[in-house]
TIDOBA-325823 format. One record per residue (C-alpha): residue in three letters; z, x, y. Coordinates in steps of 0.02 Angstrom, whole numbers, padded with zeros to 5 digits, always signed. Layout:
ALAZXY;...
//
This chain:
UNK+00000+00000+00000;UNK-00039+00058+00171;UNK+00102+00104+00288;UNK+00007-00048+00411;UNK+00013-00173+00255;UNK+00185-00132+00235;UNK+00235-00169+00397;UNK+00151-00330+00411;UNK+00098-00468+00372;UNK+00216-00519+00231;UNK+00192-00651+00079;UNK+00313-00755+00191;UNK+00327-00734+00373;UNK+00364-00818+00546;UNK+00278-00832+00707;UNK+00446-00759+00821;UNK+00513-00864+00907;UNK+00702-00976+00872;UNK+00784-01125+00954;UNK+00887-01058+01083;UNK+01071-01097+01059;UNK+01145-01221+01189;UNK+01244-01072+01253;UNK+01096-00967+01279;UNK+01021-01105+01378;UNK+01183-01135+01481;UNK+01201-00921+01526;UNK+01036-00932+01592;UNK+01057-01082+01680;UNK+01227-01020+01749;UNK+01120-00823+01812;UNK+00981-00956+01902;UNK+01113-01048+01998;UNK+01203-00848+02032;UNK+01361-00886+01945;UNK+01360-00754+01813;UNK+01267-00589+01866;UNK+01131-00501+01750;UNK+01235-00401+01644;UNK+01361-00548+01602;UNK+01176-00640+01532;UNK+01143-00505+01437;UNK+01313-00490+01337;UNK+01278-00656+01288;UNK+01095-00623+01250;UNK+01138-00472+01139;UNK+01278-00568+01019;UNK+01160-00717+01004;UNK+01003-00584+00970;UNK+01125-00508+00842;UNK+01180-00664+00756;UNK+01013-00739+00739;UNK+00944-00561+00665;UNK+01081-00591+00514;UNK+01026-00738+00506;UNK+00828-00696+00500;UNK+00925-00580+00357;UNK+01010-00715+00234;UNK+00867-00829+00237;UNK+00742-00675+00154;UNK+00643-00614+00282;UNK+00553-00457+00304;UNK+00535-00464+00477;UNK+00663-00462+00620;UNK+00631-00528+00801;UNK+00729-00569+00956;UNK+00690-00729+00950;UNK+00624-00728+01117;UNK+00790-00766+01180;UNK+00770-00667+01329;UNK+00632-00771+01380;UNK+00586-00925+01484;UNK+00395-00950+01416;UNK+00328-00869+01254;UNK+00204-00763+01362;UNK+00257-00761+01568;UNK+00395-00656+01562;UNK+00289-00509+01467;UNK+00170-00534+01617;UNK+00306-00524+01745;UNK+00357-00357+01707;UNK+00192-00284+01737;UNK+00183-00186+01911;UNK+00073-00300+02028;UNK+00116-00460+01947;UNK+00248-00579+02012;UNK+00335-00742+01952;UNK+00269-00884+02073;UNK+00276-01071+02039;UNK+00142-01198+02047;UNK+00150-01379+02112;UNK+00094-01438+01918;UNK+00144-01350+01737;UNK+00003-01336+01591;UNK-00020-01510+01554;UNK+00000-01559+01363;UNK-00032-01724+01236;UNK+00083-01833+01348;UNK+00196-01700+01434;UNK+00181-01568+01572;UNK+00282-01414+01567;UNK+00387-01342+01680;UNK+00267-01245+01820;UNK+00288-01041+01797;UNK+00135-00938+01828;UNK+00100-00777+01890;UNK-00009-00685+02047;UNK-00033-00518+02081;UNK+00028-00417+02233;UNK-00063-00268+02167;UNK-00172-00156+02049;UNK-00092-00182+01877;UNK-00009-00049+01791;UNK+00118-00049+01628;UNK+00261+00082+01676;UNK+00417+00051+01629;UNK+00408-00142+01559;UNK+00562-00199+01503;UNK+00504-00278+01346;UNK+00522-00114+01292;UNK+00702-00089+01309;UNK+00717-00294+01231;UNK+00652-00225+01077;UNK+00742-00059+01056;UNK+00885-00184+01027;UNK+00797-00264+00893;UNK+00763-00126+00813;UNK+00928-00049+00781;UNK+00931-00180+00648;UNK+00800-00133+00560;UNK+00843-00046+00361;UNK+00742-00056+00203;UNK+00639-00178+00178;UNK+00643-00260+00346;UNK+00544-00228+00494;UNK+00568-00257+00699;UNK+00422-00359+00787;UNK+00371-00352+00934;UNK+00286-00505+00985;UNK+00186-00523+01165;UNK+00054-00627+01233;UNK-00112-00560+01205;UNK-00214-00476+01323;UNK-00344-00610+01363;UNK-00200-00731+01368;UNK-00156-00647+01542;UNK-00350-00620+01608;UNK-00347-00828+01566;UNK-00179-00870+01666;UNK-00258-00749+01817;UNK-00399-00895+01846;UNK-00277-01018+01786;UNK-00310-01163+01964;UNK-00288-01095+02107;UNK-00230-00916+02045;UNK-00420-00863+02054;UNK-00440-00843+02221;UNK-00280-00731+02237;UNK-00343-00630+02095;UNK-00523-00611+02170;UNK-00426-00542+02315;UNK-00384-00397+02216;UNK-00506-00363+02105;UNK-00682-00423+02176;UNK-00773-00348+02006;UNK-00680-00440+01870;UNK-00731-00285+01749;UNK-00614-00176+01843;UNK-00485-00316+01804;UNK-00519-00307+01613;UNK-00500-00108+01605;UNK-00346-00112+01714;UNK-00269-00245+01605;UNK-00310-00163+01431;UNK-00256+00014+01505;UNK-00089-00075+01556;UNK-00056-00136+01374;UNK-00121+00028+01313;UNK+00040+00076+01416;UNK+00147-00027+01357;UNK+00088+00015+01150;UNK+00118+00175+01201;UNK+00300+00141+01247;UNK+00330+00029+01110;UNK+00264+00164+00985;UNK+00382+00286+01048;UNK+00524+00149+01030;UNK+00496+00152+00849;UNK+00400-00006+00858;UNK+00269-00028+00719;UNK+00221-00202+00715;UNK+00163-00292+00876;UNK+00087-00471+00857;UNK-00021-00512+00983;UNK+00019-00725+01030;UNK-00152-00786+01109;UNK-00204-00973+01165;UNK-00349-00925+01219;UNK-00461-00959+01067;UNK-00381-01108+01042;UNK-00408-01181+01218;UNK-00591-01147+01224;UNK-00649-01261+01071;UNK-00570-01411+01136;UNK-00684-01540+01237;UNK-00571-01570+01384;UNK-00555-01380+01436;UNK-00744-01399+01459;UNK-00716-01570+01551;UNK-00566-01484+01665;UNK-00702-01356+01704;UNK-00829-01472+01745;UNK-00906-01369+01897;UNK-00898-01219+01793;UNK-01059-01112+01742;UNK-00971-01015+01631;UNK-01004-01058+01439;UNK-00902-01017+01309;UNK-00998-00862+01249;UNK-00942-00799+01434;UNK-00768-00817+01396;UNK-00782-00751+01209;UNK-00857-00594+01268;UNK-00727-00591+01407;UNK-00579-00616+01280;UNK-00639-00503+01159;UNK-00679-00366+01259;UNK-00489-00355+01365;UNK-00422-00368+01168;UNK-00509-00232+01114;UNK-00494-00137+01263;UNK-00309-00138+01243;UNK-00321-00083+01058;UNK-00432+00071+01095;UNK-00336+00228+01030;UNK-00198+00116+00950;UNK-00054+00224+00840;UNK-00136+00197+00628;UNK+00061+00167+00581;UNK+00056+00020+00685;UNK+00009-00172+00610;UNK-00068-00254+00734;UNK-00101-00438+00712;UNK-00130-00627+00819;UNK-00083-00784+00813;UNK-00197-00912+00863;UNK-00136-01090+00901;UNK-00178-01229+01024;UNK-00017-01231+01138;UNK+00160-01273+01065;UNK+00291-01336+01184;UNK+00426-01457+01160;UNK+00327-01523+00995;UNK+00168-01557+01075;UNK+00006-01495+01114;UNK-00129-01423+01236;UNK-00275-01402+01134;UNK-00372-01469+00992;UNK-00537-01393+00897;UNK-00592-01304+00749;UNK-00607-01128+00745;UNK-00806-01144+00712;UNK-00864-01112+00891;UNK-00754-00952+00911;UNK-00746-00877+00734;UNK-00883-00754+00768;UNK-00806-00685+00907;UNK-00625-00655+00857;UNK-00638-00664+00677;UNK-00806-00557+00635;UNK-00762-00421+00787;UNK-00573-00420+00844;UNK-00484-00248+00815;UNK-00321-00328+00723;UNK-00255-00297+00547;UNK-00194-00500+00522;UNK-00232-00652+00589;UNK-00073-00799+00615;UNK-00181-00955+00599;UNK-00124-01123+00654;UNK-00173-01245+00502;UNK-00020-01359+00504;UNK-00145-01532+00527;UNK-00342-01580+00577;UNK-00338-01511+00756;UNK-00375-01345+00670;UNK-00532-01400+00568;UNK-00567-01346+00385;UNK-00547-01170+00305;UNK-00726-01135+00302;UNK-00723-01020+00480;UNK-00621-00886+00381;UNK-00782-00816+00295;UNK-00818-00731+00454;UNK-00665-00618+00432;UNK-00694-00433+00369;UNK-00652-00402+00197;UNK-00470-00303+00166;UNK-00403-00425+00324;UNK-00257-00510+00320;UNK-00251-00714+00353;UNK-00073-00788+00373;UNK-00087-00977+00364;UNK+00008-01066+00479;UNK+00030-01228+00359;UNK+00207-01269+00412;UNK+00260-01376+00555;UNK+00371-01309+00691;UNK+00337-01481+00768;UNK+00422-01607+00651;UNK+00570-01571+00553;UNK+00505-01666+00406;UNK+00480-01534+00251;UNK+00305-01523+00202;UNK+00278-01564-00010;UNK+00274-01386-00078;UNK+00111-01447-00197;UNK+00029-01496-00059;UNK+00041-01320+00020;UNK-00021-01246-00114;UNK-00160-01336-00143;UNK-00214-01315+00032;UNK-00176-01108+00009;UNK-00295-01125-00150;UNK-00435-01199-00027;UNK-00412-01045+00076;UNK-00450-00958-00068;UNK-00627-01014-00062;UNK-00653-00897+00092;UNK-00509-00768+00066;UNK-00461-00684-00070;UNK-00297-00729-00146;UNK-00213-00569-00102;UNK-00265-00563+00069;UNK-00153-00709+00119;UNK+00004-00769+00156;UNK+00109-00890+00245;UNK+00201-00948+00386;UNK+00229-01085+00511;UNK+00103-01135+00616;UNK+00184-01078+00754;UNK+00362-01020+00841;UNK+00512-01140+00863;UNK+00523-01114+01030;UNK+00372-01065+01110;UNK+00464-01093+01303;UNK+00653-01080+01295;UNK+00662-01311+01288;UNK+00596-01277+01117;UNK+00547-01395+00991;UNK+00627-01557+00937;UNK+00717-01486+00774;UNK+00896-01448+00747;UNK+00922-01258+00697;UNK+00999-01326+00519;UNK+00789-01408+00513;UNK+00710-01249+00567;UNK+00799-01122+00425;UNK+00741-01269+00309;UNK+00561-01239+00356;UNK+00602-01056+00333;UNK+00672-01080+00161;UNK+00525-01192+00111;UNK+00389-01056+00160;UNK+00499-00939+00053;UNK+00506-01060-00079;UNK+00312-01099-00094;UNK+00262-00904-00048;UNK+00370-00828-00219;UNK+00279-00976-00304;UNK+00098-00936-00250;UNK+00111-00731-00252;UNK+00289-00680-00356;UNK+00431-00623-00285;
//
């Protein structure tokens, strides 16, 4: 086994992200309104971080992550400790099936660099954990997920501001994740999971419809995407797994996005430079299996075919009948599986109770030692 297979992905894995304990939500709550002070947040962060790592532990897994406990949104707060972004607010959030989220974004003040991000310091904690067997992740939005929230409404303009020749914009953002890998690797980090809504936005028929005065097709965008995710894996350290996950939005158990993977498939399955693909599969808004054929043989497909969004368990026969359709298009060692998605994509998180979320754990350990042995 390669030292990249045996870092990720495993038989069965997660996505990253946990329900935030109701104490975790009320620190953070309590360093907004100024009545605790930074380091007072992070005490609390690092005994929650620590208890939800043993649990991540007892329940089998291979992998370890933070949770994303020191987070608001699944993907902001990465951008927000780039030089030349900043956190602004909007007057509307990212508008999902029958809810709108709370209104974060970002806008730059400057050339972006990756210096000194403090994700990298979030997951030296995490991996003091680590021992044999059991891995720290790193999980961050991908790069075209932050190109995308820079045109994201009115952000374009401010962005245009800065960089007139949007190709300057695309090396400046890979060479500030290049950075940040860099960092990581010295950290002792060798598995970072690239989260990316991107691919999932594009196929759906109302992102065309919201862009209605747009010229730019989706082969634009693809190209766009592709290239800023590649750019940012140029060089990257061999020991390191690098994967994606690919979903269609995930916030307070709803949606953004719905659409096969047909339309995009030869972009970021034939050409992207990642070791694994997290796919969301967990009902139709995904499509069939049949888009997988355009992945590279000796790639990794982890199919997302449990629900973070309802805390009803799937039927374990059912799962595997649906991995054995998979099979069609991937070989049978070349997969494994996971929930569709994280818990708690933004820090509301989904509408489970924590004792429902380890059950959806324990049921993708159940069906994995069933399908591929312990």
């Amino acid at each position: 086994m390669s030292s990249v297979r045996a870092n990720a992905p495993y038989r069965a894995d997660i996505v990253g992200s946990f329900l935030r304990p109701a104490e975790l939500k009320e620190a953070r709550q309590k360093f907004v309104e100024g009545k605790i002070d930074a380091s007072a947040l992070k005490a609390v962060e690092d005994r929650l971080i620590t208890d939800l790592i043993a649990k991540q532990k007892a329940h089998g897994l291979k992998v370890i992550t933070d949770g994303e406990f020191r987070r608001s949104y699944r993907h902001l707060d990465f951008m927000w400790g780039f030089n030349g972004i900043e956190e602004i607010e909007l007057d509307h959030g990212y508008q999902f099936h029958g809810e709108e989220t709370t209104r974060g974004s970002i806008a730059l003040s400057g050339r972006i660099s990756g210096e000194n991000h403090p994700f990298v310091e979030h997951f030296k904690f995490v991996k003091q954990f680590e021992e044999e067997g059991v891995t720290a992740r790193q999980t961050i939005p991908a790069p075209a997920q932050l190109f995308a929230e820079l045109f994201r409404g009115d952000n374009t303009k401010n962005t245009l501001k800065y960089y007139p020749d949007v190709d300057v914009l695309i090396e400046d953002i890979a060479k500030a994740y290049r950075q940040v890998i860099v960092d990581l690797y010295a950290a002792g980090c060798r598995n970072i999971q690239f989260d990316d809504c991107t691919w999932g936005m594009v196929v759906d028929k109302n992102y065309w419809k919201a862009h209605g005065g747009d010229k730019e097709t989706l082969d634009d965008l693809a190209k766009k995407y592709l290239k800023v995710n590649n750019l940012a894996l140029e060089g990257r350290p061999k020991e390191v797994a690098f994967t994606t996950h690919i979903c269609r939005g995930n916030y307070h158990s709803t949606y953004a996005a719905e659409g096969a993977y047909d339309p995009v498939a030869p972009y970021v399955f034939a050409q992207e430079n990642v070791d694994a693909f997290y796919l969301e599969y967990d009902d139709a808004r995904s499509g069939g299996f049949e888009p997988l054929k355009y992945i590279p043989n000796g790639k990794q497909v982890v199919l997302g075919l449990i629900t973070t969004k309802r805390p009803e368990l799937e039927s374990p026969a059912e799962i595997v009948a649906r991995i054995s359709d998979a099979e069609l298009y991937i070989p049978h060692n070349d997969l494994c599986l996971s929930p569709q998605c994280g818990f708690a994509s933004c820090e509301i998180g989904n509408k489970l109770t924590e004792e429902e979320q380890w059950a959806k754990i324990d049921l993708v350990q159940e069906i994995a030692a069933e399908v591929w042995g312990k």
